[in-house]
PASEBA-1860 file (N, C-alpha, C; in nm, 3 decimals):
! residues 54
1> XXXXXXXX> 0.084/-0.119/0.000/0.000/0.000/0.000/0.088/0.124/0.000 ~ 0.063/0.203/-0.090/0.101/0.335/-0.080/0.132/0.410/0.038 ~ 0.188/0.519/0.102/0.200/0.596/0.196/0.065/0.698/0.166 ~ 0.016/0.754/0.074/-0.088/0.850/0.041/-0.238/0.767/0.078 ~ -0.230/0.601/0.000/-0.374/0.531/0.065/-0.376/0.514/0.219 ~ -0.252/0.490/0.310/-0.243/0.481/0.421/-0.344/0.612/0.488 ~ -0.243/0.708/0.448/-0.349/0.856/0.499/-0.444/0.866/0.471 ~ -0.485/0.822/0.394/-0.661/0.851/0.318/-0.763/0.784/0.409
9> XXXXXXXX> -0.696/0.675/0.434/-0.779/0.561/0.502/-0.744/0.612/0.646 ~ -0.672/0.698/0.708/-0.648/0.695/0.866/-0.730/0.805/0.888 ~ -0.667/0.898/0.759/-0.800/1.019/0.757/-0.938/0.964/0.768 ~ -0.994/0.959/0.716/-1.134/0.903/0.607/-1.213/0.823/0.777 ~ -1.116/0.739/0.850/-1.146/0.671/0.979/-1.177/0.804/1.093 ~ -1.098/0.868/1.120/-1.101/0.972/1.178/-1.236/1.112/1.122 ~ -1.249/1.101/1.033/-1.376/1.188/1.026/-1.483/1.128/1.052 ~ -1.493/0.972/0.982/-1.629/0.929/1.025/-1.620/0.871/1.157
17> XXXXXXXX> -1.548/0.864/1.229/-1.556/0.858/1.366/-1.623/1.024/1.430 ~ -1.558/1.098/1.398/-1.582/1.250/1.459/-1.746/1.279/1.403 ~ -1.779/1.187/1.267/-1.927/1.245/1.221/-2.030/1.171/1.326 ~ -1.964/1.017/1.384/-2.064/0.945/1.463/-2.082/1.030/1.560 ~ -1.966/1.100/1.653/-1.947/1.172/1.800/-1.953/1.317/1.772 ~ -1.988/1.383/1.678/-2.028/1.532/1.666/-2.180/1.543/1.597 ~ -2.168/1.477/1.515/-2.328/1.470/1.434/-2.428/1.383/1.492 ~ -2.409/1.265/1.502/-2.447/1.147/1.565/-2.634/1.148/1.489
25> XXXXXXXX> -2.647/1.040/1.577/-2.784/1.026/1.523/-2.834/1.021/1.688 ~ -3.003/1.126/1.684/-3.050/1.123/1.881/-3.107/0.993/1.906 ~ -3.135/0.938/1.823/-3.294/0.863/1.781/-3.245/0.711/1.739 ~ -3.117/0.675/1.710/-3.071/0.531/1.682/-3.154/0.507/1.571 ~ -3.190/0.558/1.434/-3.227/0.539/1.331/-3.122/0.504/1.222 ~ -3.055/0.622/1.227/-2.954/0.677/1.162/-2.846/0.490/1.126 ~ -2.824/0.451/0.974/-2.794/0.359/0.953/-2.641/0.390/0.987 ~ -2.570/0.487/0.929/-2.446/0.495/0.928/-2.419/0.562/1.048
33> XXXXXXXX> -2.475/0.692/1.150/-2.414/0.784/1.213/-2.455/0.730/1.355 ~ -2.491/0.621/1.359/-2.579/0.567/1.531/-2.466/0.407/1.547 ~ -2.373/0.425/1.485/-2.298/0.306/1.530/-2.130/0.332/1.484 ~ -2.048/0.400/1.601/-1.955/0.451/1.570/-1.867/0.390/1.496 ~ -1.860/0.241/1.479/-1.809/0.122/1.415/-1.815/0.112/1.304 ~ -1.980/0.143/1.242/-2.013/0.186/1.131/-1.997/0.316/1.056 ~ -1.955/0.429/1.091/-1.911/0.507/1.063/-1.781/0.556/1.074 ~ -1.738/0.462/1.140/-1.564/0.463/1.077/-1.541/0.379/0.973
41> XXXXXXXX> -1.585/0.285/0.968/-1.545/0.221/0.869/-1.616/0.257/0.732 ~ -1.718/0.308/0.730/-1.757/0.394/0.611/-1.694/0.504/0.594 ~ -1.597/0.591/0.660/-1.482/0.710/0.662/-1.392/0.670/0.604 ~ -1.334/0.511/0.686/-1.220/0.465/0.606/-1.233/0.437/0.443 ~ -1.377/0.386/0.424/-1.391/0.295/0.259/-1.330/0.466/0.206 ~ -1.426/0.533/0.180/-1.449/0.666/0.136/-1.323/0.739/0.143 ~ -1.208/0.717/0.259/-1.103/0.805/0.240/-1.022/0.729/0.136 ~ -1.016/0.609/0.194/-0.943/0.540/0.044/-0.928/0.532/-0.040
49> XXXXXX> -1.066/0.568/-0.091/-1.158/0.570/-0.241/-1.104/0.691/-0.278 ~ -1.088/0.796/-0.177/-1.026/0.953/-0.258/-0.864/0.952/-0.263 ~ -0.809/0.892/-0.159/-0.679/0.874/-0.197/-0.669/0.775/-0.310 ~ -0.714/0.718/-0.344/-0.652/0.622/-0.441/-0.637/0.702/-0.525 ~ -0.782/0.769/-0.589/-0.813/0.800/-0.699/-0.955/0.717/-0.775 ~ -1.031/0.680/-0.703/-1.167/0.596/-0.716/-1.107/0.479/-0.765
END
């Protein structure tokens, strides 16, 4: 792996972590933002996806 996908993906983990614990969901509806697990790891796919280059 690249040094640039590394960051993308540590990034990408780190925001959707911060979107679960700043945005969050009140109501446990929320598919992605009500399970901090799930929204890191949807940060990570997504940072990857921009570091790569899709």
């Amino acid at each position: 792996m690249s040094g640039r996908l590394v960051i993308g993906i540590v990034v990408g983990g780190l925001l959707g972590y911060g979107m679960y614990r700043f945005i969050g969901c009140s109501i446990g509806t929320c598919p992605i933002t009500s399970n901090p697990w799930v929204s890191t790891i949807v940060g990570m796919v997504i940072g990857g996806m921009f570091a790569g280059g899709f």
